[in-house]
C-alpha positions as CSV (number, residue, x, y, z in Angstrom):
1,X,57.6,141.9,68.5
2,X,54.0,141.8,69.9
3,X,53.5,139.9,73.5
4,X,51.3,137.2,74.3
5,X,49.0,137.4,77.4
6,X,46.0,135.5,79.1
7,X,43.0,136.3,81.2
8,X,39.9,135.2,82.0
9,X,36.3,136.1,83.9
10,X,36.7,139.9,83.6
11,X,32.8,140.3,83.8
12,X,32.9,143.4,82.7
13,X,28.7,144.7,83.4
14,X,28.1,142.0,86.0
15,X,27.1,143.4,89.0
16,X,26.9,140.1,90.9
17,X,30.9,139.6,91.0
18,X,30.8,142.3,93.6
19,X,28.0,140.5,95.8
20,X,28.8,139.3,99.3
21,X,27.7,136.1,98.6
22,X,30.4,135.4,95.9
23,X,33.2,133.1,97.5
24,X,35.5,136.1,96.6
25,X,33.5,139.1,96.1
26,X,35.5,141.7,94.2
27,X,36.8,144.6,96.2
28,X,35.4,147.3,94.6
29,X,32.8,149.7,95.3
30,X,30.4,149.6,91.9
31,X,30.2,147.6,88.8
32,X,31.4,150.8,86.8
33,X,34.2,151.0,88.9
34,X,35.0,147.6,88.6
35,X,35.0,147.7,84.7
36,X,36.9,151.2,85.0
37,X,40.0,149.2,87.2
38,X,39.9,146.2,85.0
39,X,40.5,148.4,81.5
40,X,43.2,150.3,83.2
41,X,44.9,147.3,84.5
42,X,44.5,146.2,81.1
43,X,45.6,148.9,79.5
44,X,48.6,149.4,81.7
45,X,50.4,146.5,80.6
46,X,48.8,145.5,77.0
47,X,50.5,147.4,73.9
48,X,47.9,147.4,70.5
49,X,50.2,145.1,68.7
50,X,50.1,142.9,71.6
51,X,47.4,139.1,71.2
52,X,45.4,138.3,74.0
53,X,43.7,135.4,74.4
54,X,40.7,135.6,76.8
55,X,39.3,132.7,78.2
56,X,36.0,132.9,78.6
57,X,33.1,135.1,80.8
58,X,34.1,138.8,79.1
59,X,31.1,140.7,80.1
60,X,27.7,139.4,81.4
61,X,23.9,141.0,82.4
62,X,24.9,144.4,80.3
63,X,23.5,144.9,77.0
64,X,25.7,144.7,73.8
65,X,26.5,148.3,73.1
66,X,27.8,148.6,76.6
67,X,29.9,145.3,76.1
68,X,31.3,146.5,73.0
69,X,32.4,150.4,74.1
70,X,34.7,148.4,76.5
71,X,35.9,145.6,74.3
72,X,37.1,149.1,72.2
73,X,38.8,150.6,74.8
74,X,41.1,147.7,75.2
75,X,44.7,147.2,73.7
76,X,45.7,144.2,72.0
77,X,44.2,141.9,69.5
78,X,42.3,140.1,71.8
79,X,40.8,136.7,70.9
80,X,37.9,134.7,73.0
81,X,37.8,130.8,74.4
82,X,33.7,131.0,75.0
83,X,32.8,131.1,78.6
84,X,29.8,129.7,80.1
85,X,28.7,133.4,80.3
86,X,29.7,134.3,77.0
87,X,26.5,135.0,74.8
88,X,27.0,138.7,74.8
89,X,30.9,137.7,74.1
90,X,30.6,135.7,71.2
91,X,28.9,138.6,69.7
92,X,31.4,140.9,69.8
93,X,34.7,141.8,67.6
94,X,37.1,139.7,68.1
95,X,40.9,139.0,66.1
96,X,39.6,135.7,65.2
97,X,36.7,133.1,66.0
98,X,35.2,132.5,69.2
99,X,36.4,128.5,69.9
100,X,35.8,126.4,72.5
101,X,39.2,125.5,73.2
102,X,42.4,126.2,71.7
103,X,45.8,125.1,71.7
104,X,48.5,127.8,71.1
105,X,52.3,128.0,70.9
106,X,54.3,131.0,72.9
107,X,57.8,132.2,73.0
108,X,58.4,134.8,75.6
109,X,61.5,136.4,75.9
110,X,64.4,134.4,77.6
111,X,62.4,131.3,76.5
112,X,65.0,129.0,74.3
113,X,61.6,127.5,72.7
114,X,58.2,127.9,71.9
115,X,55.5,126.5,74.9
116,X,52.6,124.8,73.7
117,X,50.0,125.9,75.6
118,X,46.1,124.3,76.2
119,X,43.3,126.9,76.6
120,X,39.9,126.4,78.1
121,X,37.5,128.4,80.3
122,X,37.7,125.2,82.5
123,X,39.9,123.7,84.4
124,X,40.9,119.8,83.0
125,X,42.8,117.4,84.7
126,X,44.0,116.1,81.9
127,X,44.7,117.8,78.6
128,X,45.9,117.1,75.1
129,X,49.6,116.7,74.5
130,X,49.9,116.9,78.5
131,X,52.5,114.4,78.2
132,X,54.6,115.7,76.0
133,X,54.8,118.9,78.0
134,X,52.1,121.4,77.2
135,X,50.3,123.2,79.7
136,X,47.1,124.2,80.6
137,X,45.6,127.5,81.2
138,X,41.9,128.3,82.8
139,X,39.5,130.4,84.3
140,X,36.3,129.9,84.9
141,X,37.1,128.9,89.6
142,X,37.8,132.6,90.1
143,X,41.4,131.1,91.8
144,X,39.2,129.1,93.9
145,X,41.1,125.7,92.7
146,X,44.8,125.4,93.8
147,X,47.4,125.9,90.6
148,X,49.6,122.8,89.7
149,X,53.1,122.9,88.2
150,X,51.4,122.7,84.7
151,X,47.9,124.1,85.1
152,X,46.9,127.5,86.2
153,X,43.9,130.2,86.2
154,X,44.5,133.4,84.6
155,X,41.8,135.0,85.7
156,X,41.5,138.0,86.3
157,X,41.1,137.6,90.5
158,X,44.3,135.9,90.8
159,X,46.6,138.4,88.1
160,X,45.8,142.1,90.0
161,X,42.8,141.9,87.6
162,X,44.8,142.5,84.9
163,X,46.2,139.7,81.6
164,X,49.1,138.3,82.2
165,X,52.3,136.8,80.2
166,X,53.7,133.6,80.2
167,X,57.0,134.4,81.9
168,X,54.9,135.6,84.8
169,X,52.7,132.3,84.9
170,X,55.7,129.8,84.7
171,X,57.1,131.0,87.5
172,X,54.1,130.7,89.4
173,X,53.8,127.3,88.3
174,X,57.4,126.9,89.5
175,X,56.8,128.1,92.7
176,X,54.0,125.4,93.2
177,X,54.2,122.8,95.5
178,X,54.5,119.3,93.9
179,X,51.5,117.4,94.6
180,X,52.3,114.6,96.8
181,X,52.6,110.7,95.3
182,X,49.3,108.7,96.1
183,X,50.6,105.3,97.9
């Protein structure tokens, strides 16, 4: 049975992730081995029957050929929630349309149901079907906007630049801190 994982702002092409003057400049020495690091880390835990769902801000200032040689060297059937840096990516070959937002429904193993899940490149604070317990996944803050016990980024600065699955995510969530009661 083929996984389900997330990620988001990969950049792949876009030198200026690695600039000092990025809140969290990316550790890494060049832009091509930046990309190189992000399709291994990829690749290292995505099988090609696996669906990812990307959310947003896949490559930026590269041209489209380069975009697309590294959309094909990644596994998975890999589907795109536009980003606000998204024009090369909504040009690109993806398992499905590009969508602003989507909402999706996950089993993991060891889950006794399936989790309905809200996607956006941005972070809301309030979501469809929030209420009745769906969560919310984002990119878009580079991890610079504290998770909640039902809202998290996925991107690709907070997961060891690589996607990540549910399982992973809900015990992050877990592990969050309960915001305290106004009053």
């Amino acid at each position: 049975m083929p996984n389900t994982f997330f990620t988001s702002d990969s950049h792949f092409g876009h030198a200026s992730v690695l600039a000092p003057r990025m809140d969290r400049p990316r550790p890494f020495a060049t832009i091509e081995e930046h990309d190189e690091a992000l399709v291994a880390a990829w690749n290292a835990v995505v099988r090609p029957d696996d669906v990812v769902w990307h959310l947003g801000d896949f490559a930026y200032r590269c041209d489209l050929a380069y975009a697309a040689s590294i959309r094909a060297r990644l596994n998975g059937r890999i589907r795109l929630v536009r980003g606000n840096h998204d024009e090369l990516g909504k040009r690109l070959d993806w398992d499905g349309p590009v969508v602003d937002v989507q909402r999706v429904f996950v089993q993991d193993p060891g889950m006794p149901k399936p989790q309905a899940v809200w996607l956006s490149h941005y972070a809301h604070r309030t979501w469809p079907h929030e209420r009745h317990g769906d969560l919310h996944l984002y990119g878009h803050s580079h991890g610079s906007l504290p998770g909640t016990r039902t809202s998290l980024d996925v991107g690709v600065d907070c997961w060891d630049w690589a996607p990540v699955r549910l399982g992973r995510i809900l015990s992050r969530m877990a592990a969050t801190r309960a915001p305290v009661p106004a009053g």
